[in-house]
One Martini backbone bead per residue (centre of mass of N, CA, C, O) as a GRO file, in nm:
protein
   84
    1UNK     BB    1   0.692  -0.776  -3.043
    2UNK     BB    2   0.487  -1.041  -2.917
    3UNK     BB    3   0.122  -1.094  -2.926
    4UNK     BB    4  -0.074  -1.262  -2.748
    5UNK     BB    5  -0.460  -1.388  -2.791
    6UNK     BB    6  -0.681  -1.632  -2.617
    7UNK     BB    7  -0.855  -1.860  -2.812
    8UNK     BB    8  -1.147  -2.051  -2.825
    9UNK     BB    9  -1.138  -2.343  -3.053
   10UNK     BB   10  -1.401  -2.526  -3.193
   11UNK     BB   11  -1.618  -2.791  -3.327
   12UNK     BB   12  -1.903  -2.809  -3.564
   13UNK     BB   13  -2.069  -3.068  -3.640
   14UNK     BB   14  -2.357  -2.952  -3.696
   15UNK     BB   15  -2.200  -2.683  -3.851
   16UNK     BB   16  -1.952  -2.704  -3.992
   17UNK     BB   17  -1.703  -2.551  -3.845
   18UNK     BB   18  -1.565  -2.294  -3.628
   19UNK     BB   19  -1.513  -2.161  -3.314
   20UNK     BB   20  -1.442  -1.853  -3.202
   21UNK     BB   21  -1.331  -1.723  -2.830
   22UNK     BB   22  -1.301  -1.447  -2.626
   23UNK     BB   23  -1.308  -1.374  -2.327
   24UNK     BB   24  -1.223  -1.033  -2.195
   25UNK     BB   25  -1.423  -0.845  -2.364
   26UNK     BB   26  -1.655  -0.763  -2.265
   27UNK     BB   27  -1.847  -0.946  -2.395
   28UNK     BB   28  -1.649  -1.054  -2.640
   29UNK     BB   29  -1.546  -1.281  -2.888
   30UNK     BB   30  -1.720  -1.397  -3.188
   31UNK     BB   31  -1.688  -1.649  -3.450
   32UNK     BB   32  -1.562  -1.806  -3.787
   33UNK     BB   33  -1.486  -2.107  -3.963
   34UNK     BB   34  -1.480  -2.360  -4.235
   35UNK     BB   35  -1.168  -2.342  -4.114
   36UNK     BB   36  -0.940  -2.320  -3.930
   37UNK     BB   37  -0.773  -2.100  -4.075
   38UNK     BB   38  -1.014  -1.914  -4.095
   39UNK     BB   39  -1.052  -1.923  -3.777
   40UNK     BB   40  -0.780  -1.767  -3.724
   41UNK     BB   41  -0.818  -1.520  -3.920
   42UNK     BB   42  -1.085  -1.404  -3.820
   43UNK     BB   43  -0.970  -1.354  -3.497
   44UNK     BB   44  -0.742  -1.165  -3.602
   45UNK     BB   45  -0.969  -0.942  -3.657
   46UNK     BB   46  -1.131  -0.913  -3.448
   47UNK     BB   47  -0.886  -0.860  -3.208
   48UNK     BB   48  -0.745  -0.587  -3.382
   49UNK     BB   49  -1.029  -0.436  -3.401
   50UNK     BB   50  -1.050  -0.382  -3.080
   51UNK     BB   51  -0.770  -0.308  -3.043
   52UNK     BB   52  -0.801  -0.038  -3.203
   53UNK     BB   53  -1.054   0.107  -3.054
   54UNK     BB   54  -0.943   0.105  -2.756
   55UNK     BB   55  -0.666   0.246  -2.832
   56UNK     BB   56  -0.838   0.513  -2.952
   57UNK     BB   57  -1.083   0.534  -2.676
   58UNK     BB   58  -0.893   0.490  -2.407
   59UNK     BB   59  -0.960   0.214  -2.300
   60UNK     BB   60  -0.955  -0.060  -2.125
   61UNK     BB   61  -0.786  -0.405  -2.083
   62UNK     BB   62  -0.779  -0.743  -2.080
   63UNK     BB   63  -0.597  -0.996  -2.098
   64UNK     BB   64  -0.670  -1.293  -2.119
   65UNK     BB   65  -0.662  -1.626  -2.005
   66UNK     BB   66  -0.604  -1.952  -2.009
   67UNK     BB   67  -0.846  -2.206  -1.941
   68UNK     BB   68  -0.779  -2.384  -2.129
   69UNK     BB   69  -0.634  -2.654  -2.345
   70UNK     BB   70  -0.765  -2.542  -2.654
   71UNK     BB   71  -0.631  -2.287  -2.670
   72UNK     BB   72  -0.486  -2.003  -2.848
   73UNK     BB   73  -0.277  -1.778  -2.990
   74UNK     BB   74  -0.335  -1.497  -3.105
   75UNK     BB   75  -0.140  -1.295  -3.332
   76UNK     BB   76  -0.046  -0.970  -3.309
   77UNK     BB   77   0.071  -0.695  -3.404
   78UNK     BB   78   0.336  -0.522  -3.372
   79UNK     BB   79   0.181  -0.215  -3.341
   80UNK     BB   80  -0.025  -0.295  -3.151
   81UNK     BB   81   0.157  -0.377  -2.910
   82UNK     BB   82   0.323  -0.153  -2.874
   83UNK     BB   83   0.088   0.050  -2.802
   84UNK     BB   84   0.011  -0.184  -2.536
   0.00000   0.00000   0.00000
């Protein structure tokens, strides 16, 4: 089972980074990194560790939507998927 979840990742000129954000989890998830590869690898640190959290302690949560066209879409581990 494949699942992802939906991260809108921009790039900061002023801090030449990458910022990752994926609003729709209690406050979201906000990371970056200093490549795009490092910022989509934040992302899903982020996002397994909080979805390994909310099903630890049988929280809710929906998976956003993408709501633009710039987001990406983390790719979650198979047994993470499984358990959700």
């Amino acid at each position: 089972m494949k699942t992802n979840i939906p991260c809108k990742i921009t790039y900061s000129e002023a801090d030449k980074c990458w910022y990752v954000e994926s609003p729709g989890f209690y406050d979201g998830i906000m990371t970056y990194g200093d490549t795009l590869d490092n910022a989509q690898a934040m992302a899903k640190e982020a996002v397994t560790g909080l979805l390994e959290t909310y099903l630890e302690y049988g929280d809710t949560f929906t998976i956003p939507s993408k709501e633009v066209a710039d987001w990406y879409d983390i790719e979650i581990p198979p047994s993470l998927a499984f358990a959700m």
